[in-house]
N, C-alpha and C positions, 0 to 999 in steps of 0.2 A: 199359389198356382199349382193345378193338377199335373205334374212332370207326366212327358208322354213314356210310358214303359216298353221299349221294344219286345216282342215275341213273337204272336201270332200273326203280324199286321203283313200287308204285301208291302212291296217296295213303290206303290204309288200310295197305301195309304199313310207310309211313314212320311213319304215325302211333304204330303197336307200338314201333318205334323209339324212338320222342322216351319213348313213357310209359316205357318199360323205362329211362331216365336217371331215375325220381323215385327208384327204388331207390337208385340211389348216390346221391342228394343224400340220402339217410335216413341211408346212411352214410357220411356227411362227415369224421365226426371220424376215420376209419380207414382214407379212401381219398386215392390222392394228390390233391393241389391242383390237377395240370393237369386230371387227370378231374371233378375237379367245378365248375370254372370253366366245362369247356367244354359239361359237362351245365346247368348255369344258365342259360349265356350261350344255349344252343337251345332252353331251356325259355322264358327270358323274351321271346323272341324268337317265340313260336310259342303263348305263352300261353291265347290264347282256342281254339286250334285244339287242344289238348291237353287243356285246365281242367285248369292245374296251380293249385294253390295255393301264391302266392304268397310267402307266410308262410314255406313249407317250404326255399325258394332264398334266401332272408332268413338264415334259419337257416342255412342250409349254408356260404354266404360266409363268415359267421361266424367259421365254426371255418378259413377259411384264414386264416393267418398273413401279417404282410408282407414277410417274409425269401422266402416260396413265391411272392406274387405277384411282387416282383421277378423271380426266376426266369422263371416262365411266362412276363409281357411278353415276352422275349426268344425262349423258345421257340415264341409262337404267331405270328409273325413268320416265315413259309416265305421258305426265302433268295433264290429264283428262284422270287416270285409273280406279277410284274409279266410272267417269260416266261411262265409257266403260261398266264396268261390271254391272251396274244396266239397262244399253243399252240392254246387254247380255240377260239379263233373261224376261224384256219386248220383244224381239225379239223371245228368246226359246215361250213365250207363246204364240204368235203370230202363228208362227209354230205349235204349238200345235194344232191351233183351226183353221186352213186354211183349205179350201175345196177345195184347188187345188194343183196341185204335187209341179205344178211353184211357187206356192206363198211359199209354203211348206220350198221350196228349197228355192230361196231369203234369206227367214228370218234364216231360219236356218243357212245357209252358214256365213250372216253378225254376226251372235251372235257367231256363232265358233271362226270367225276371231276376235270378241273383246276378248273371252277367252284368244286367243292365246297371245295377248298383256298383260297378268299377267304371265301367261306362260312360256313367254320372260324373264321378268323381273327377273322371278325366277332362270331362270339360268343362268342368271347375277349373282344373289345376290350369286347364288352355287358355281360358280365357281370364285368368290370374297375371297368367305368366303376360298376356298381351297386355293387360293392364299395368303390369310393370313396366314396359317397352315403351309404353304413351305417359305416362306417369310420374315419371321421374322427378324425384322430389329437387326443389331445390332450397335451402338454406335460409331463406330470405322470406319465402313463402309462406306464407298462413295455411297452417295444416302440412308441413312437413313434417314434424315426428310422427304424426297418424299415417302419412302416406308412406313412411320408412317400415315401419308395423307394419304397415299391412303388406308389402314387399316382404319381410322376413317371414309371415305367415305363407307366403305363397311357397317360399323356399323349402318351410316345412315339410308342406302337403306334398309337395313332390318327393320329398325324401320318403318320405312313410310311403305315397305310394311304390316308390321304385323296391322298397324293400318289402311290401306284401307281393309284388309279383315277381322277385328273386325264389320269394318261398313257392311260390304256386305256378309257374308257369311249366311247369312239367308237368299238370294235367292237363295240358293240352290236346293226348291223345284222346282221354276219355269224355273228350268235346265232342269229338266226331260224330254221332251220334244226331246230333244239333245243325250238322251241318247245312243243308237248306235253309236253314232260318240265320244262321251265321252270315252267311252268302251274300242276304239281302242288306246286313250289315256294313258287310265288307265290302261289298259295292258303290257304297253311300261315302264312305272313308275318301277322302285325299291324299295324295302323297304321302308325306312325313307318317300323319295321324294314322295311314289305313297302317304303316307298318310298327306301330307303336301297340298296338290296339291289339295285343297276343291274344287274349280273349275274342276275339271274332275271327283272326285273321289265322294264327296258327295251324297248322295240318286242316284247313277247311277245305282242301282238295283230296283228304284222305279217307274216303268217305269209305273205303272198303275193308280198312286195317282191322277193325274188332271180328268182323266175318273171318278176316284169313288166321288171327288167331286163335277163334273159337272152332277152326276147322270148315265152317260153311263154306268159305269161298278156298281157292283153290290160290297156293301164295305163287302168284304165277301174273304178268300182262306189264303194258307199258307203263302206267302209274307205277307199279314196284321198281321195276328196271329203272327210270331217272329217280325215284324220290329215296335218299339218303336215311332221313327219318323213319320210316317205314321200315327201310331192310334192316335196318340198326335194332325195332323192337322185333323182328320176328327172333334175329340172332338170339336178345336177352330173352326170349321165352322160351326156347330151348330148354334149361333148365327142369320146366313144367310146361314141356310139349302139348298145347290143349288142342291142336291139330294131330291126332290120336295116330297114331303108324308105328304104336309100343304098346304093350301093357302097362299098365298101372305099376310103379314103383314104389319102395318103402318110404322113398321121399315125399312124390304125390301122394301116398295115402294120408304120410303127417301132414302134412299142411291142410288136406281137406279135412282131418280130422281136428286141426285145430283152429280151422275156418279163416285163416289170412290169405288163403286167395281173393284175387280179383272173382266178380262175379262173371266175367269173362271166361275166368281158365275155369272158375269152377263148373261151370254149363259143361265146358269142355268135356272136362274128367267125366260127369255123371252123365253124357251122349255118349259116349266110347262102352262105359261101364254098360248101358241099355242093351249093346247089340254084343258083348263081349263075356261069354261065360264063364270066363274066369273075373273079371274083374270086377265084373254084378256081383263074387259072390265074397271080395275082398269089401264093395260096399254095404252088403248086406250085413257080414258078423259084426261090423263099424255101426251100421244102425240098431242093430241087436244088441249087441254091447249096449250100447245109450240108453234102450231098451228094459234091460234086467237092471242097469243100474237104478232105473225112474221105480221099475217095481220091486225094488230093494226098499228105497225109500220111503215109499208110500206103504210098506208092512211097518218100517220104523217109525214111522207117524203115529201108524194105527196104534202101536205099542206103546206114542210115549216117548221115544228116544228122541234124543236130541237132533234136528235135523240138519243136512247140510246144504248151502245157501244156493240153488238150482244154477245153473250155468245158464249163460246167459245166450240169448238165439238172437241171429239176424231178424231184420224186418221179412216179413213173409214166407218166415217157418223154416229158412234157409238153414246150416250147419252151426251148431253151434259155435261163439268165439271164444269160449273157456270148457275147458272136458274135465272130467275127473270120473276118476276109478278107486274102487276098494282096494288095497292089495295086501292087506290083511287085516285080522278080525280077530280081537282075543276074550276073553270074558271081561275085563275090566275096560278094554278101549279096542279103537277100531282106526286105524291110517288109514289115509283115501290120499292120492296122488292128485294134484291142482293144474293141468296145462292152459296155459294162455301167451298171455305177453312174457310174463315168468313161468317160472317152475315154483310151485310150493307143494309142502307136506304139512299135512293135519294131524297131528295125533288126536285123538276126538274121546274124551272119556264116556263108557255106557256106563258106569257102575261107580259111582263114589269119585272123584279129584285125585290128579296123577303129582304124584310125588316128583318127577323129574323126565326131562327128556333130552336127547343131545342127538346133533347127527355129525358124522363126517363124510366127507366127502376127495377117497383116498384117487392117486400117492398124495395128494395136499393132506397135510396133517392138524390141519386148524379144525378145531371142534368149534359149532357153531351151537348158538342156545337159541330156543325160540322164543317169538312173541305170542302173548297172554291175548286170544281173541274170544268172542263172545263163544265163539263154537268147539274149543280147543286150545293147543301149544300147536303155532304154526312156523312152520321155518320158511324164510323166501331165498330159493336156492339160488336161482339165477334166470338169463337166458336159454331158453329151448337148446336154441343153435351149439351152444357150449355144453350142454350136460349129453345128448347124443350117447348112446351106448355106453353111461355111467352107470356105476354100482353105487349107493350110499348106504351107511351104517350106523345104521338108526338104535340109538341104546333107549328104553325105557324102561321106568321104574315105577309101576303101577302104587304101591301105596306104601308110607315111612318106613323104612327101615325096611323094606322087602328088598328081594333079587333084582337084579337086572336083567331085562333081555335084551339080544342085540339080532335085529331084524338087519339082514340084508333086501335095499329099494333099488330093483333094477329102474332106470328113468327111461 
């Protein structure tokens, strides 16, 4: 059976949807078990929004066996649901910040469609769980070790999903973006189900939050004043104010430099920097830098040198999420600084194999040795956040039995 996909559709053409599932619950006893678990598990789920009769999903469960629900447990279980949905809300904010209808729609569409894969899931696990409630094995019975399986598969699914949306349900905010199409969702929901269902339901009244933190909208009206959620993220963005009424700070530049903002604050930063002449020209020597570093490389090519392995860019040419810089050059090797998720250092030979290399990293007095990569002797220092305003003391020793030098590497 073709599962119907929430997204685009109105809220009358999902409804056609949902009723066109009583048919196969009519024929239960002929159709497979996954199809009619999962027509249940939307019908009981959407009950008043449908007026299905109950009785009839009663029935239908029925006729699935325990040997079939074991089975399904297993298959309504998507094996990368927990990426889907972090898929989801990088997509919803994609959408968000698109400047064309097409692009708009694209992302939008594909992040619905990953919603709708927990979505699924849930009403499996719904009409699992009601299958256990009419179900009940008994001892005596033909087919109660299969009907006990298949209760403890049901157990499962729930747990696994309770624990991918422990992990994910804090993208909720970067939902908003969805929220029209969430709506019609969340409408269709009953009771219990509509407040279970954090995926549709979550901040779907919050339809302004990414404006007032990108600075469009003005953080001000009576949505902000009663909603908790909302006043709570404007507080945590603070930090990286992308509502602009500062200059650019040493902090916002690192992070735009090292691309871990949201595309959110980052719009922010780079609208401020547009109309701000001081700060256009903190992001310009940022892009310049990146700049001379590309055309450093591309004379090292020309020559033959060994090259080093391009930093890696966001989708659509955004800020890079790994940086690196020269920060010194000798005849026999050349260090380049590594910013990302770590901090690394490359010693990088131009001329002949490096006899040794060590760094410290004082007042800690631990010499650390590097690891032998294709491009070099690389050290991984640590996190960004912790090295901040560090000095390290880089000793190398270009070839046997030569001198030592000892570079000092501000990070």
């Amino acid at each position: 059976m073709k599962q119907p996909t929430p997204g685009g559709l109105t809220t009358e053409e999902r409804l056609a949807a949902l009723r066109a599932l009583e048919a196969l619950l009519r024929a239960a006893a002929s159709s497979p078990a996954e199809d009619v678990l999962f027509a249940a598990g939307e019908l009981l789920r959407r009950a008043d929004a449908v007026g299905v009769d109950l009785a009839l999903v009663d029935s239908a469960l029925r006729e699935v066996p325990g040997s079939a629900v074991a089975r399904t447990g297993e298959l309504a279980m998507p094996p990368r649901l927990e990426a889907d949905l972090v898929r989801a809300a990088d997509e919803a904010m994609e959408a968000g910040l698109s400047d064309s209808p097409e692009e708009r729609e694209m992302f939008s569409a594909s992040a619905m469609e990953a919603l709708g894969r927990r979505d699924r899931a849930e009403s499996y696990a719904v009409a699992l769980e009601r299958w256990a409630e009419i179900s009940t094995p008994h001892p005596e019975r033909s087919g109660a070790a299969a009907e006990s399986k298949g209760q403890s598969h049901q157990s499962n699914l729930r747990a696994r999903l309770s624990e991918v949306d422990r992990k994910t349900i804090s993208k909720s905010r970067a939902l908003t973006p969805l929220n029209p199409r969430r709506r019609i969702e969340r409408d269709l929901l009953g009771g219990a189900h509509r407040t279970a269902a954090w995926w549709y339901t979550n901040r779907v009244d919050c339809g302004q939050i990414l404006g007032m933190l990108s600075g469009d909208i003005e953080a001000e009206g009576a949505h902000l004043e009663g909603c908790a959620d909302c006043r709570r993220d404007l507080e945590r963005s603070r930090p990286i104010d992308v509502h602009r009424t500062r200059h650019l700070t040493d902090e916002d530049a690192w992070h735009l430099e090292l691309g871990d903002l949201s595309s959110a604050a980052r719009a922010g930063l780079l609208r401020h920097a547009a109309d701000c002449l001081q700060c256009s020209q903190v992001v310009w020597a940022m892009r310049e830098g990146d700049a001379a570093i590309a055309e450093l490389e591309a004379e090292e090519r020309e020559r033959g040198a060994p090259s080093f392995p391009p930093a890696a860019r966001e989708p659509g040419g955004a800020r890079p999420t790994r940086s690196h810089r020269e920060v010194a050059r000798r005849e026999a090797f050349r260090v380049v600084l590594i910013r990302g998720e770590r901090v690394r250092l490359l010693v990088q030979p131009t001329k002949g194999a490096l006899a040794m290399a060590v760094i410290a990293l004082p007042p800690r007095g631990e010499v650390q040795k590097p690891s032998q990569t294709r491009d070099g002797l690389e050290f991984d220092l640590g996190e960004p956040s912790a090295l901040l305003g560090r000095t390290a003391r880089l000793t190398v020793r270009a070839a046997q039995g030569g001198d030592n030098e000892v570079l000092e590497v501000e990070l």
